[in-house]
mmCIF file of the N, C-alpha and C atoms, coordinates in Angstrom:
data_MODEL
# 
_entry.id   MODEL 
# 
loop_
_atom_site.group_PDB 
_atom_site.id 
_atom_site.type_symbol 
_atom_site.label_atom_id 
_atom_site.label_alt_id 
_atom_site.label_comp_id 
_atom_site.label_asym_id 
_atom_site.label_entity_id 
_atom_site.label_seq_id 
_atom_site.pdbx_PDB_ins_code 
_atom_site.Cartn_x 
_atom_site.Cartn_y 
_atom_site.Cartn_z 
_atom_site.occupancy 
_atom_site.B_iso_or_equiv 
_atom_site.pdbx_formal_charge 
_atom_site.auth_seq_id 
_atom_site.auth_comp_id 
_atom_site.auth_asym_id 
_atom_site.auth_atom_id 
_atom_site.pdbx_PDB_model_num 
ATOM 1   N N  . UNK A 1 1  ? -62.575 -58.535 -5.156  1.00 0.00 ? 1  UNK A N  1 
ATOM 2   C CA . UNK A 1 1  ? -63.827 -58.496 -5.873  1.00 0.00 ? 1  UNK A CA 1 
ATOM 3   C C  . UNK A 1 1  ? -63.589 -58.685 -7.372  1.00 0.00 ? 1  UNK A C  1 
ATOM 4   N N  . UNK A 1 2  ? -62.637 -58.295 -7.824  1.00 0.00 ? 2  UNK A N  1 
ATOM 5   C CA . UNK A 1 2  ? -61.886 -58.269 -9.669  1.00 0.00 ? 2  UNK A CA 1 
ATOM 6   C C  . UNK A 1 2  ? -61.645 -59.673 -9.522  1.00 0.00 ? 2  UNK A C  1 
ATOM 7   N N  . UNK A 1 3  ? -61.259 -60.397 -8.882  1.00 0.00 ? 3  UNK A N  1 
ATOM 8   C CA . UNK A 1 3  ? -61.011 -61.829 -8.981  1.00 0.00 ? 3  UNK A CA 1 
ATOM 9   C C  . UNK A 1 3  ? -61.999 -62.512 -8.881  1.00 0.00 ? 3  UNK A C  1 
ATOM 10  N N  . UNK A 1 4  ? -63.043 -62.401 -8.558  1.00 0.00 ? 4  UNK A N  1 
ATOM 11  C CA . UNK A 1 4  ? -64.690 -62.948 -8.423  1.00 0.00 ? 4  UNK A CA 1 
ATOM 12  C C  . UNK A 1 4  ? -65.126 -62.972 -9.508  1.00 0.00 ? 4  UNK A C  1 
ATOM 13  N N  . UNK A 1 5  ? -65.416 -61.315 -10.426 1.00 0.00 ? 5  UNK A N  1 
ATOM 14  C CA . UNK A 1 5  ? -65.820 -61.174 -11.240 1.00 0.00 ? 5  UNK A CA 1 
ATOM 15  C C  . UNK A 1 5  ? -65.303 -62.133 -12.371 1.00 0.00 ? 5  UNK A C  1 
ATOM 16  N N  . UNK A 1 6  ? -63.972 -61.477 -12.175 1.00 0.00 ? 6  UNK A N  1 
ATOM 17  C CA . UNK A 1 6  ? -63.128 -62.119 -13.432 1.00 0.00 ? 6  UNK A CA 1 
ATOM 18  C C  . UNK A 1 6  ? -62.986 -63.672 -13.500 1.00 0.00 ? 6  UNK A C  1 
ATOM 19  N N  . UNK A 1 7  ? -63.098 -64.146 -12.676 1.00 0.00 ? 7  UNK A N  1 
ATOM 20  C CA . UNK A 1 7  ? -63.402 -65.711 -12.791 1.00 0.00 ? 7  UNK A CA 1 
ATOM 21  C C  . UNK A 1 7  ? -65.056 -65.886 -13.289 1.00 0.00 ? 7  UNK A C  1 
ATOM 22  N N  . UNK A 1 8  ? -66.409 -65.534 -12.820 1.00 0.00 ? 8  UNK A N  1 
ATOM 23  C CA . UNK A 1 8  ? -66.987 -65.806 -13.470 1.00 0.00 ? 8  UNK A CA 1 
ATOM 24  C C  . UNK A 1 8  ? -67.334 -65.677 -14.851 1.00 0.00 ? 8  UNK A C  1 
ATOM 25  N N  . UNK A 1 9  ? -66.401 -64.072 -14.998 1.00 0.00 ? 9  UNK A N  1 
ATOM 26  C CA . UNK A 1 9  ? -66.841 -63.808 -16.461 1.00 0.00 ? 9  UNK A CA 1 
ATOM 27  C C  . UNK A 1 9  ? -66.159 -64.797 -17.189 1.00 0.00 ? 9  UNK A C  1 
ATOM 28  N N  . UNK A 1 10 ? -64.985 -65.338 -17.184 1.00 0.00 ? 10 UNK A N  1 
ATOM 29  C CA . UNK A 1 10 ? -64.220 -66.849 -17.770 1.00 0.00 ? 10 UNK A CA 1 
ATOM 30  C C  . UNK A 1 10 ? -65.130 -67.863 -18.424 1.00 0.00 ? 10 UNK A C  1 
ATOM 31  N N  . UNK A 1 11 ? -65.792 -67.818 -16.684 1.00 0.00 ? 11 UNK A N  1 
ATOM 32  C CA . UNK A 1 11 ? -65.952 -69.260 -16.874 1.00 0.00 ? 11 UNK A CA 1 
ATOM 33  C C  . UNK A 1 11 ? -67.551 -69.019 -17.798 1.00 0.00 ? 11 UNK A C  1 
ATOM 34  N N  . UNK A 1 12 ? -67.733 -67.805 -17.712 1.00 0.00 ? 12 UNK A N  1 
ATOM 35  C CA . UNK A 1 12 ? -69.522 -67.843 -18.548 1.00 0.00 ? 12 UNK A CA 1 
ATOM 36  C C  . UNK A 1 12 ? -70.671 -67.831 -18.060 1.00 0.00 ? 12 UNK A C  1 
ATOM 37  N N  . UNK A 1 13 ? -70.327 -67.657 -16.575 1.00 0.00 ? 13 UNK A N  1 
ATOM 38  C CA . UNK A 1 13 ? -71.577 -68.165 -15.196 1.00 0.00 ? 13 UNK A CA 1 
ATOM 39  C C  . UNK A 1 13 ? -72.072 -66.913 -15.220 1.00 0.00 ? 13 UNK A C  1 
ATOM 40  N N  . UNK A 1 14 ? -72.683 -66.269 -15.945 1.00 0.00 ? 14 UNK A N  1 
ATOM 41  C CA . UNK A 1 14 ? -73.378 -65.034 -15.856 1.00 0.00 ? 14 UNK A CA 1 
ATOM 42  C C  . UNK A 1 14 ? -74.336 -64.773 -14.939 1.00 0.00 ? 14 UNK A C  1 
ATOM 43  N N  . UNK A 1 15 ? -75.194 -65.817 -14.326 1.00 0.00 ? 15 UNK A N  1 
ATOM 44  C CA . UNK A 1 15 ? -76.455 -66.413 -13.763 1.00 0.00 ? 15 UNK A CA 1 
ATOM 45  C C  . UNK A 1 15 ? -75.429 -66.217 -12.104 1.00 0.00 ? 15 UNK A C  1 
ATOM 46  N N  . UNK A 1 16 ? -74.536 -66.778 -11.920 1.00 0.00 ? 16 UNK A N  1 
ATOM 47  C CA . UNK A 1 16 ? -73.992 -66.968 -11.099 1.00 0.00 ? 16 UNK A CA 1 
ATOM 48  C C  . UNK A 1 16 ? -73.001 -65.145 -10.649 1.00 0.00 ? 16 UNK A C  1 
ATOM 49  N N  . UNK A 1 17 ? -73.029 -64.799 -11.376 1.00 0.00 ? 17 UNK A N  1 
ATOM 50  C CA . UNK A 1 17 ? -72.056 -63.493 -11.505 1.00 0.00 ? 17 UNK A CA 1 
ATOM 51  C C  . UNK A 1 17 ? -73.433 -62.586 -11.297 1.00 0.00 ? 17 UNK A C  1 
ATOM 52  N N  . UNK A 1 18 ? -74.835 -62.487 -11.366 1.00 0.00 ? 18 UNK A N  1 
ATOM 53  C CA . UNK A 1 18 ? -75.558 -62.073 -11.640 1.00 0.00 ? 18 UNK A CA 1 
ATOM 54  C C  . UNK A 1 18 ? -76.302 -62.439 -9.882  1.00 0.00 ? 18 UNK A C  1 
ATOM 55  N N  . UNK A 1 19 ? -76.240 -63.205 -9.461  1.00 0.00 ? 19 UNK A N  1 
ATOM 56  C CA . UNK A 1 19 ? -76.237 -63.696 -8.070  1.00 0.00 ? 19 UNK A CA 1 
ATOM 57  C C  . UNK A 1 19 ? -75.058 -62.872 -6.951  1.00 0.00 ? 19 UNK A C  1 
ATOM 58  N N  . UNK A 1 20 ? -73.757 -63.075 -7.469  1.00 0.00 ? 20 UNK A N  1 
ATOM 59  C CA . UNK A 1 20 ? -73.048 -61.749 -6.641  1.00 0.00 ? 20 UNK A CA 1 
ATOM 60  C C  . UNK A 1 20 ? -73.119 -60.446 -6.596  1.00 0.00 ? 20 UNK A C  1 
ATOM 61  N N  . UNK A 1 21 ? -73.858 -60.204 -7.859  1.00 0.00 ? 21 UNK A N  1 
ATOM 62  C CA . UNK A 1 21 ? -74.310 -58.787 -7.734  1.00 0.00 ? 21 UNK A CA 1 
ATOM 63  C C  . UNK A 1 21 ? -75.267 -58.314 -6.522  1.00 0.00 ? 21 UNK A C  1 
ATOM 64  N N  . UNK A 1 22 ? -75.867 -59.605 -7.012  1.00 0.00 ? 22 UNK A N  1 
ATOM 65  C CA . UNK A 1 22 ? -77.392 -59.040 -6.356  1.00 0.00 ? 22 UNK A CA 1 
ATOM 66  C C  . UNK A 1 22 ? -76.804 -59.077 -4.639  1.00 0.00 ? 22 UNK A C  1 
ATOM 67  N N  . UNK A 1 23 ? -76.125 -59.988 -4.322  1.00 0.00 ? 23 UNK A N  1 
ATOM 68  C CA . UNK A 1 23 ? -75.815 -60.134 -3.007  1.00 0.00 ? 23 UNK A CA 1 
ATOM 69  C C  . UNK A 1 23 ? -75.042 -59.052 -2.389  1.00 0.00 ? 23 UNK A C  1 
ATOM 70  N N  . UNK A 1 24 ? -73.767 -58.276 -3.302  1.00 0.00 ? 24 UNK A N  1 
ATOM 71  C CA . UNK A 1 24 ? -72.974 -57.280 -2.627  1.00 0.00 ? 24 UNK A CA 1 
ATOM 72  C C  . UNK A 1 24 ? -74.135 -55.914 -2.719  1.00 0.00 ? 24 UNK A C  1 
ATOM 73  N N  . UNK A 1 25 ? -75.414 -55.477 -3.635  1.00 0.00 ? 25 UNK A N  1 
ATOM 74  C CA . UNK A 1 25 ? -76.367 -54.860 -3.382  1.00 0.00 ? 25 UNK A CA 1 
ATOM 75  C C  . UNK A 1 25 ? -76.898 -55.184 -2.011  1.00 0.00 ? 25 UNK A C  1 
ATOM 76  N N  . UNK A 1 26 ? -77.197 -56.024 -1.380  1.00 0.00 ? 26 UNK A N  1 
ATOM 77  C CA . UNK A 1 26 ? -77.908 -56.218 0.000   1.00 0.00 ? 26 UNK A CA 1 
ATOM 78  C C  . UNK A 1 26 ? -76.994 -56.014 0.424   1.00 0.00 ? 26 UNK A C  1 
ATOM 79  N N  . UNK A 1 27 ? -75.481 -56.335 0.659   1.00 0.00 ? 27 UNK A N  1 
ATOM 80  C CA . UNK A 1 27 ? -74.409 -56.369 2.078   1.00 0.00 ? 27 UNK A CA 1 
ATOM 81  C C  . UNK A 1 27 ? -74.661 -54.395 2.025   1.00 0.00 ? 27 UNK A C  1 
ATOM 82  N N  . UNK A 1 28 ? -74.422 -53.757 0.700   1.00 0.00 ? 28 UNK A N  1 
ATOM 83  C CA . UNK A 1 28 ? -74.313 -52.467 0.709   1.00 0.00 ? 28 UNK A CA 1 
ATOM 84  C C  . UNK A 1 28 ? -75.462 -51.677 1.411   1.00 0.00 ? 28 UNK A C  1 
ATOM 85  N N  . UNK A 1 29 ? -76.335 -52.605 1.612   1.00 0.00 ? 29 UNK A N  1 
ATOM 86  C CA . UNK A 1 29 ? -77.805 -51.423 1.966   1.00 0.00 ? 29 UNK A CA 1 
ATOM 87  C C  . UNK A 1 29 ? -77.612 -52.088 3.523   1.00 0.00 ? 29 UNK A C  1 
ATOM 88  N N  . UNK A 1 30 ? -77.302 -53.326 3.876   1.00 0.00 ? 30 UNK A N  1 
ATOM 89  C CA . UNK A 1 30 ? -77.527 -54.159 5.133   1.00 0.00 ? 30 UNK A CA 1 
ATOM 90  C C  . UNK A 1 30 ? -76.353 -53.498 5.780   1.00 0.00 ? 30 UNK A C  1 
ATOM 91  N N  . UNK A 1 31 ? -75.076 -53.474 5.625   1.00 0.00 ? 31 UNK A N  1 
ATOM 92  C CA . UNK A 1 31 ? -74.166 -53.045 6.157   1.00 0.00 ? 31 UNK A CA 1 
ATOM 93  C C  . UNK A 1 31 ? -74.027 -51.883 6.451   1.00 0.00 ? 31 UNK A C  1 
ATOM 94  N N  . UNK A 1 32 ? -73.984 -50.903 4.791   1.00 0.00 ? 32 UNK A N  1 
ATOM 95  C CA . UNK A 1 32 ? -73.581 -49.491 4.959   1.00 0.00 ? 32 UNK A CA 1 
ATOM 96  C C  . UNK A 1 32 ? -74.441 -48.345 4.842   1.00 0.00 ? 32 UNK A C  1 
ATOM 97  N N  . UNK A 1 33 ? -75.839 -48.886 4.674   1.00 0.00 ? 33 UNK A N  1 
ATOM 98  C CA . UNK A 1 33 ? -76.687 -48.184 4.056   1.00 0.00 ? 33 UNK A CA 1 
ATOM 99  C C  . UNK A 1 33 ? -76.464 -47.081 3.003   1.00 0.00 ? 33 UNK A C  1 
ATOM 100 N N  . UNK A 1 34 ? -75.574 -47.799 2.057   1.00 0.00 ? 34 UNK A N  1 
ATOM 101 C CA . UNK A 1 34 ? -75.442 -47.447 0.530   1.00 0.00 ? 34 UNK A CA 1 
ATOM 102 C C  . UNK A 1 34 ? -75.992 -47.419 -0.316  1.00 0.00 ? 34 UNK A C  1 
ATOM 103 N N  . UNK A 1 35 ? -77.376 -46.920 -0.603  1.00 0.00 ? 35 UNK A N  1 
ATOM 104 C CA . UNK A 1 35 ? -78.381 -47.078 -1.457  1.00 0.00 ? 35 UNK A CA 1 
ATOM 105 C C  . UNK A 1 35 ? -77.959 -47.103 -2.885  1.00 0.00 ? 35 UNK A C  1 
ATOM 106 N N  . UNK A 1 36 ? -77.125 -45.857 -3.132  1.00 0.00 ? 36 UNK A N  1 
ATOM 107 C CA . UNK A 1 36 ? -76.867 -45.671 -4.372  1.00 0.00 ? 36 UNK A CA 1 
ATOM 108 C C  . UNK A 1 36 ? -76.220 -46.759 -4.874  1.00 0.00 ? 36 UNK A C  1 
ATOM 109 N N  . UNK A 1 37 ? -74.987 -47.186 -4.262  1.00 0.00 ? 37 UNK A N  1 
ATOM 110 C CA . UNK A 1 37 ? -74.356 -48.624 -4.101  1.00 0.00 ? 37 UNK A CA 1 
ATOM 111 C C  . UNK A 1 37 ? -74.905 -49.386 -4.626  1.00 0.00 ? 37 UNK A C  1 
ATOM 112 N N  . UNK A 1 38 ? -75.499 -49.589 -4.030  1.00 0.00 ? 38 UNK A N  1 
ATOM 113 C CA . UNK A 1 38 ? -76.135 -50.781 -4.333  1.00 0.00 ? 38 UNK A CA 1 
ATOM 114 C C  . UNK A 1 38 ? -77.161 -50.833 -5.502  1.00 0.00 ? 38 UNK A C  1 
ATOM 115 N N  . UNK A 1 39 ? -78.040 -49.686 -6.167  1.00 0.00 ? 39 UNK A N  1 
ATOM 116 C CA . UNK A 1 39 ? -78.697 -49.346 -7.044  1.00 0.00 ? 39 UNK A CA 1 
ATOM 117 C C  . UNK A 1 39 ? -77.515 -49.775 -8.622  1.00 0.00 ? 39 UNK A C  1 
ATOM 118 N N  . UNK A 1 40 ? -76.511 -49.159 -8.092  1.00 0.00 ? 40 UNK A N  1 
ATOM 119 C CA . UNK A 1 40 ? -75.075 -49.601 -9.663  1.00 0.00 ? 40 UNK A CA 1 
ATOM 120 C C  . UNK A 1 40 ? -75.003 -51.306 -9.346  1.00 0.00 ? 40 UNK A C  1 
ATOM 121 N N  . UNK A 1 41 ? -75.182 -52.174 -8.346  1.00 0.00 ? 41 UNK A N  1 
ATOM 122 C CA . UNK A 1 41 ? -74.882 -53.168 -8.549  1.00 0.00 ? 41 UNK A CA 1 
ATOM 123 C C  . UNK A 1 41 ? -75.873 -54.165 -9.132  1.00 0.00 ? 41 UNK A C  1 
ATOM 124 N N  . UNK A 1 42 ? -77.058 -53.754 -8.532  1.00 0.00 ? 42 UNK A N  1 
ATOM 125 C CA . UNK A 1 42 ? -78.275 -54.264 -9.026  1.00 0.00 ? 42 UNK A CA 1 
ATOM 126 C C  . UNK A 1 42 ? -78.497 -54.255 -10.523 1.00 0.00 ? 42 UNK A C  1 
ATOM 127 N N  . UNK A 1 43 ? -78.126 -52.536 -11.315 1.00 0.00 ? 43 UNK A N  1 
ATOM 128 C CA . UNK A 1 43 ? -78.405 -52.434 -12.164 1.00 0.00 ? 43 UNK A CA 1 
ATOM 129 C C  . UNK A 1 43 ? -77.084 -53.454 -13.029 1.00 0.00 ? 43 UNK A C  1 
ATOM 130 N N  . UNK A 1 44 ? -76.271 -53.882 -12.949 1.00 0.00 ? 44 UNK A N  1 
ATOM 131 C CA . UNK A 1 44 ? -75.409 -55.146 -13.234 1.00 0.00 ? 44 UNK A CA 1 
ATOM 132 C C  . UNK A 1 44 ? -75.296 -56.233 -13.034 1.00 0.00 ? 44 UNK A C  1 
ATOM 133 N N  . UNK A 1 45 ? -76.242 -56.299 -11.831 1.00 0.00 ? 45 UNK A N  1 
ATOM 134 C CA . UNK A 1 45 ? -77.118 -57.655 -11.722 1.00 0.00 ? 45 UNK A CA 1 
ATOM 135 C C  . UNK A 1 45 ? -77.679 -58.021 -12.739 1.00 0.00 ? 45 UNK A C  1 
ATOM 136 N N  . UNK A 1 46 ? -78.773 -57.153 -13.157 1.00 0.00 ? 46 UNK A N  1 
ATOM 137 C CA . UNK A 1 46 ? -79.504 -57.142 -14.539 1.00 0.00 ? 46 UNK A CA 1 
ATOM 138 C C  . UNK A 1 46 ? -78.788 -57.100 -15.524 1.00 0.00 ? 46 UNK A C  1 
ATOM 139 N N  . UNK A 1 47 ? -77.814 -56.580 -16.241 1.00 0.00 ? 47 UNK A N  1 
ATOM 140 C CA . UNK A 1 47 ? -76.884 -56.767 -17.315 1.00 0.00 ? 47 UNK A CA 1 
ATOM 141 C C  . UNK A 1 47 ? -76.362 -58.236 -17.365 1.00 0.00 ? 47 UNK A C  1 
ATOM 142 N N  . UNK A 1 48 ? -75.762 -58.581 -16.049 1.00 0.00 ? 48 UNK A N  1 
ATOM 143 C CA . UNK A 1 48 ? -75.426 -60.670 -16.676 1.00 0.00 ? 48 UNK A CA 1 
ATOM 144 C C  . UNK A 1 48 ? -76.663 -61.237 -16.323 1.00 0.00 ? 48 UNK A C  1 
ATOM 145 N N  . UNK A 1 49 ? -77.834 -61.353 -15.689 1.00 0.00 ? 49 UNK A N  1 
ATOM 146 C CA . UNK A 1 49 ? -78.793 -62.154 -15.970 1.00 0.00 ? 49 UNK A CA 1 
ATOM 147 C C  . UNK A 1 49 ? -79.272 -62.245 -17.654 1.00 0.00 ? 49 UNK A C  1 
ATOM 148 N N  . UNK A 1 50 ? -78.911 -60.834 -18.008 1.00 0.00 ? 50 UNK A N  1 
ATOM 149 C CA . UNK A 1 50 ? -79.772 -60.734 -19.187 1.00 0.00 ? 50 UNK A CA 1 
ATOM 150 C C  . UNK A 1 50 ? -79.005 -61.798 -20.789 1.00 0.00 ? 50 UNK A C  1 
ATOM 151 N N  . UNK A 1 51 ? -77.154 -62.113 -20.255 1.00 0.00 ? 51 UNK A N  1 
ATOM 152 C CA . UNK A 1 51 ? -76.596 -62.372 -20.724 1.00 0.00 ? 51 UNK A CA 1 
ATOM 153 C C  . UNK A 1 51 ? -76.326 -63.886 -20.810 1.00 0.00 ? 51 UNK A C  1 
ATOM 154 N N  . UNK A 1 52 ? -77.486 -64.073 -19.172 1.00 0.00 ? 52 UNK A N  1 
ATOM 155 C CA . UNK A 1 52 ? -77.162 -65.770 -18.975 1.00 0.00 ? 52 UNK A CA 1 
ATOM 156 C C  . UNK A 1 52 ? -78.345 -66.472 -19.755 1.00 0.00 ? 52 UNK A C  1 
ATOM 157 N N  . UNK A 1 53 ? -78.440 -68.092 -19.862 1.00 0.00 ? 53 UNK A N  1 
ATOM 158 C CA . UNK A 1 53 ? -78.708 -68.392 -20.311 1.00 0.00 ? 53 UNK A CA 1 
ATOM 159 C C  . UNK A 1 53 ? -79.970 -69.567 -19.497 1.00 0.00 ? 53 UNK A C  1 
ATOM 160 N N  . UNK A 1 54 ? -80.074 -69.351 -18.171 1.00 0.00 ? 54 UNK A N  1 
ATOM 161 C CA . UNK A 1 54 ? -80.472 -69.748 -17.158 1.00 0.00 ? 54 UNK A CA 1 
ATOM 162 C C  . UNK A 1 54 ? -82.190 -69.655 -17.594 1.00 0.00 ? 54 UNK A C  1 
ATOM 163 N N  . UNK A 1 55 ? -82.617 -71.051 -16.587 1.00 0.00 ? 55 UNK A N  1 
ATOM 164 C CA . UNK A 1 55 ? -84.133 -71.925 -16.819 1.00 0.00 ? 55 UNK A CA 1 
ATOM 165 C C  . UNK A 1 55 ? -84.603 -70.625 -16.579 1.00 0.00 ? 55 UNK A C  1 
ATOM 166 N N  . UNK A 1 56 ? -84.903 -70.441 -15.439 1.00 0.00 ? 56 UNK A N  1 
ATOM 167 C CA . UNK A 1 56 ? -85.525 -68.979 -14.575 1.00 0.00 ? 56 UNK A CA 1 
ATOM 168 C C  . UNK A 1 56 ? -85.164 -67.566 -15.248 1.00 0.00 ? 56 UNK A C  1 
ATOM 169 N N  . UNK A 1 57 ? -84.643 -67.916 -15.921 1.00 0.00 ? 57 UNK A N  1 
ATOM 170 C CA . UNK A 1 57 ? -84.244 -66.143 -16.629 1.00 0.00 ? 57 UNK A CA 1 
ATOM 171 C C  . UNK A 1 57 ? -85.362 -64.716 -16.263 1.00 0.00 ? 57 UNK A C  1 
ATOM 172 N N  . UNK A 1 58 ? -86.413 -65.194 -16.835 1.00 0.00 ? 58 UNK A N  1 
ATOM 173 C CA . UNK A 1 58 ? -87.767 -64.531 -17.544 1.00 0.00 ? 58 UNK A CA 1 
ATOM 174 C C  . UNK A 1 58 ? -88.186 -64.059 -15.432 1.00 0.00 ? 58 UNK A C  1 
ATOM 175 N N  . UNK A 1 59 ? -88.229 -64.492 -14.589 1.00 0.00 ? 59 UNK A N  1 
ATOM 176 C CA . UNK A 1 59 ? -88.287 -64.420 -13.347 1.00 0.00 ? 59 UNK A CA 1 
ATOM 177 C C  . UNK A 1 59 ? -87.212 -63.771 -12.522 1.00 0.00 ? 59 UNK A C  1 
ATOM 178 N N  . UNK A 1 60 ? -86.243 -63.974 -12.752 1.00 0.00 ? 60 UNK A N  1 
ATOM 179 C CA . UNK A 1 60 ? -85.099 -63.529 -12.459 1.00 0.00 ? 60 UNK A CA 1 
ATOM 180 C C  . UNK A 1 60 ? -85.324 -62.066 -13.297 1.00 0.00 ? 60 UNK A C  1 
ATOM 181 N N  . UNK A 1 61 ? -85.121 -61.681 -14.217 1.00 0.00 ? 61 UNK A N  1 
ATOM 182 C CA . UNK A 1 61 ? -85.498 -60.239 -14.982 1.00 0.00 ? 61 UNK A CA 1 
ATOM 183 C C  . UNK A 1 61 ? -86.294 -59.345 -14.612 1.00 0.00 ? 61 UNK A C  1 
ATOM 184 N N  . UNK A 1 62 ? -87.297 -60.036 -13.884 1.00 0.00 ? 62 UNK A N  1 
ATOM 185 C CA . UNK A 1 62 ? -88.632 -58.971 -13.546 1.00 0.00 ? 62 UNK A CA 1 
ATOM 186 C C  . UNK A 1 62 ? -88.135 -59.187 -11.759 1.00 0.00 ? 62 UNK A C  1 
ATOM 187 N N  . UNK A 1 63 ? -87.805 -60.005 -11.366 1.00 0.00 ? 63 UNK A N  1 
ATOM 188 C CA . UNK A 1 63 ? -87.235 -59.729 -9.675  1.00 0.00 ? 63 UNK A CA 1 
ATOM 189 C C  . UNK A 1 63 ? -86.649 -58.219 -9.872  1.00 0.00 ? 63 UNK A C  1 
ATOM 190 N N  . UNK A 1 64 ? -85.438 -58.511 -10.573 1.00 0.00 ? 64 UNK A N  1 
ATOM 191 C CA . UNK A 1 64 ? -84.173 -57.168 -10.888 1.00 0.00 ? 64 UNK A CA 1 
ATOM 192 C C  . UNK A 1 64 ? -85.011 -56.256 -10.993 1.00 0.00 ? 64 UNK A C  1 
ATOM 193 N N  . UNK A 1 65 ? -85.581 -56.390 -11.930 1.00 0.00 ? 65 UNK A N  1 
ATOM 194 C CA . UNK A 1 65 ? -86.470 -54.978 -12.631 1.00 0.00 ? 65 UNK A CA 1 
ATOM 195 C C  . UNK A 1 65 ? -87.151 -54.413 -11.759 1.00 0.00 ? 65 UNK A C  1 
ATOM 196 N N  . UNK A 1 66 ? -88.243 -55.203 -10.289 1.00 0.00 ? 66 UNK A N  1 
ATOM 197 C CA . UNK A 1 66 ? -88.866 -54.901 -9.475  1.00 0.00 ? 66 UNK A CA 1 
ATOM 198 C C  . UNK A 1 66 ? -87.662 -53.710 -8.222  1.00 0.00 ? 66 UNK A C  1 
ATOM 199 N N  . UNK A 1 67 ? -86.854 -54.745 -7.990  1.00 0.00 ? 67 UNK A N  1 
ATOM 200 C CA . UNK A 1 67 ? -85.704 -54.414 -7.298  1.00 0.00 ? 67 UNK A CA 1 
ATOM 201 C C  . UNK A 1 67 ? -85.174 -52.625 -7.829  1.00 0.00 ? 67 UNK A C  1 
ATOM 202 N N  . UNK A 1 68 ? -84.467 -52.959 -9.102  1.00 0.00 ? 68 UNK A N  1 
ATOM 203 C CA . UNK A 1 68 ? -83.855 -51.986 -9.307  1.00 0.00 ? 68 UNK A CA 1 
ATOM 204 C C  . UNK A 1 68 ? -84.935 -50.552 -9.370  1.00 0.00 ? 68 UNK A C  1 
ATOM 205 N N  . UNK A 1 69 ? -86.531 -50.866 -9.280  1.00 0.00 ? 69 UNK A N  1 
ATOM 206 C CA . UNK A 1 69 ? -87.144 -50.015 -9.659  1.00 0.00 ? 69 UNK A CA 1 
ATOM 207 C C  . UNK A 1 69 ? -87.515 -48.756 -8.342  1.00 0.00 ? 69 UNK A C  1 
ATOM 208 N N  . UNK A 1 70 ? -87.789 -49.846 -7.445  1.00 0.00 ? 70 UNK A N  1 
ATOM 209 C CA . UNK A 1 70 ? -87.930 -49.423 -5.979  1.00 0.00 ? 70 UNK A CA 1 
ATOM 210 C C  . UNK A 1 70 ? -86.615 -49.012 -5.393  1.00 0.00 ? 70 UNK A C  1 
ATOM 211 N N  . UNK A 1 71 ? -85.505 -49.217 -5.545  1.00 0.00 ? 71 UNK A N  1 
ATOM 212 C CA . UNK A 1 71 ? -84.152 -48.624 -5.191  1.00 0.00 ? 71 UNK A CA 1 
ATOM 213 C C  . UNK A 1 71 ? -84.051 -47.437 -5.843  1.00 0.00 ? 71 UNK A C  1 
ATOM 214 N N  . UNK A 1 72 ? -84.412 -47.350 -7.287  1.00 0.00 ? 72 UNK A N  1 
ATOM 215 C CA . UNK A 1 72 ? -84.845 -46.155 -7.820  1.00 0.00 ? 72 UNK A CA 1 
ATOM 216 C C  . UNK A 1 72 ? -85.543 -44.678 -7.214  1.00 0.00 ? 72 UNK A C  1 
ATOM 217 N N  . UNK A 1 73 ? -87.246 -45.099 -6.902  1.00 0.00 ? 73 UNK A N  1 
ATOM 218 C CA . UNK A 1 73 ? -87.548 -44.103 -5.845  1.00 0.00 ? 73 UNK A CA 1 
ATOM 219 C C  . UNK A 1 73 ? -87.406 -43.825 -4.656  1.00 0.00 ? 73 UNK A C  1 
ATOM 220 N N  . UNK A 1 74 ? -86.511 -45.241 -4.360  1.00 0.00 ? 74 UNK A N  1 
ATOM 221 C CA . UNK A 1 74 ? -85.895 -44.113 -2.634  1.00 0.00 ? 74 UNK A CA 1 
ATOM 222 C C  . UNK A 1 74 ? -84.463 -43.503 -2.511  1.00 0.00 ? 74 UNK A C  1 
ATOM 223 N N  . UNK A 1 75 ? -83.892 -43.690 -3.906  1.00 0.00 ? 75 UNK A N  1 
ATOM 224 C CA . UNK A 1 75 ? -82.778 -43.054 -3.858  1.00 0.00 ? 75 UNK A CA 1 
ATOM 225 C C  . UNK A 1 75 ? -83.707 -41.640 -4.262  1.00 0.00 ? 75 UNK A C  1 
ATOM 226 N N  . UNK A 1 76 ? -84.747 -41.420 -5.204  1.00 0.00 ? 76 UNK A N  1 
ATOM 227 C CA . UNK A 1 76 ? -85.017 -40.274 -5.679  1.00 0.00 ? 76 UNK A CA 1 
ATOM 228 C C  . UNK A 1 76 ? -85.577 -39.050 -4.107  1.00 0.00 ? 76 UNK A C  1 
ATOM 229 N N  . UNK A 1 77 ? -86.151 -40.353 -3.638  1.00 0.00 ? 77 UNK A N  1 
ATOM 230 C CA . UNK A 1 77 ? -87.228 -39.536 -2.155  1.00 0.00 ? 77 UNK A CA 1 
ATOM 231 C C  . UNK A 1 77 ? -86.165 -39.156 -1.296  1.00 0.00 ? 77 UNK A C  1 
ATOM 232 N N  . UNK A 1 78 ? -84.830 -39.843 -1.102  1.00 0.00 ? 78 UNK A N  1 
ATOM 233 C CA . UNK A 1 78 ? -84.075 -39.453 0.085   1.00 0.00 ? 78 UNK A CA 1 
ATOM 234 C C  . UNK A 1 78 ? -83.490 -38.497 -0.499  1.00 0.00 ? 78 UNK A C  1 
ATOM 235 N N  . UNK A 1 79 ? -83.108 -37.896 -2.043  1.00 0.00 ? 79 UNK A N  1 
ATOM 236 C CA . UNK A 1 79 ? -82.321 -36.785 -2.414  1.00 0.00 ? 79 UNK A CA 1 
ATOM 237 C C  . UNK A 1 79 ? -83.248 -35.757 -2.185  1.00 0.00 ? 79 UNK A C  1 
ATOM 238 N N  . UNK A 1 80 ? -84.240 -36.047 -2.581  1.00 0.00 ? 80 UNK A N  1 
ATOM 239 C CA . UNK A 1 80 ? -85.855 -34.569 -2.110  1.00 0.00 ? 80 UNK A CA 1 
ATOM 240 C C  . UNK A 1 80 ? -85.655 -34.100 -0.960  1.00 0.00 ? 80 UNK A C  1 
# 
């Protein structure tokens, strides 16, 4: 996974690094049902979108934001 990262961060593909986030967030909830997991990846999803420079940005930002918001209250409802 350090070799993924670390190659995109190289190469500058933030947009693209920002896309594996979002994807190892779903394997974590699809696979292991890792909520929290996946809530830290999302929320770093959002950190390189915010860094890329990508057409869709402004769409991509409010997906995350939607995403990370609702992962939010069911991590909060399942700790209740």
């Amino acid at each position: 996974m350090k070799t993924i990262i670390n190659f995109y961060t190289k190469a500058k593909s933030y947009e693209s690094l920002s896309n594996f986030f979002n994807e190892c967030a779903q394997v974590e909830i699809d696979e292991f049902g890792a909520y929290e997991k996946a809530l830290e990846a999302m929320i770093e999803a959002k950190r390189q979108i915010d860094k890329s420079d990508a057409a869709n940005k402004q769409a991509k930002q409010n997906m995350l934001l939607t995403k990370i918001k609702y992962l939010e209250q069911f991590c909060e409802a399942r700790a209740a």
